[in-house]
C-alpha positions in Angstrom: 29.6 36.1 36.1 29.5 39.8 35.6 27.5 40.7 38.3 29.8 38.3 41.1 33.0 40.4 39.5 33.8 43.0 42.0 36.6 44.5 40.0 34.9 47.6 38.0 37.6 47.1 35.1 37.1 43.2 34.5 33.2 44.1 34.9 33.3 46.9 32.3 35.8 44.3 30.0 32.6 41.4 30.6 29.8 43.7 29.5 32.1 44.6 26.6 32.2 41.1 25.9 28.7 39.9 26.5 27.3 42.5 24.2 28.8 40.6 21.4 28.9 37.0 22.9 27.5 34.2 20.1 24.2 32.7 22.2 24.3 29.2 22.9 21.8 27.7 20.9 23.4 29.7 17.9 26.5 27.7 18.4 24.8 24.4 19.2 22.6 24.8 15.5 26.0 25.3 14.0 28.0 22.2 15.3 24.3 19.9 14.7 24.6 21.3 10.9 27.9 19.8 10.7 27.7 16.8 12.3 24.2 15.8 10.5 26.2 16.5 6.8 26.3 12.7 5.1 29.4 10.5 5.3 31.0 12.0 2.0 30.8 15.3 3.6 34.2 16.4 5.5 33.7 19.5 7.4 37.4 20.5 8.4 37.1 23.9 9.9 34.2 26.5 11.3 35.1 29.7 12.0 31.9 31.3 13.4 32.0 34.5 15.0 29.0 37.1 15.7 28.0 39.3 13.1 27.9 42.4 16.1 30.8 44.6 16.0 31.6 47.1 18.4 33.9 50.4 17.4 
């Protein structure tokens, strides 16, 4: 994606952004964790985020 963006502002933006982004497989270990948890087990919210800040 960043490197078919031809606009140098939304390219700068997307590195920004991919520098932080959560890997798939991160996410995909996160949702199999909840979904695996036994039947009197409610998961009603995730929040996950990436533990990289920028500032």
């Amino acid at each position: 994606m960043v490197e078919t963006t031809s606009d140098e502002e939304t390219k700068a933006g997307l590195d920004e952004f991919y520098k932080v982004a959560i890997e798939s497989d991160s996410i995909a270990r996160a949702i199999t964790f909840a979904i695996e948890q036994p039947s009197d087990v409610g998961i009603n919210e995730m929040i996950i985020r990436p533990t990289v800040q920028i500032g």
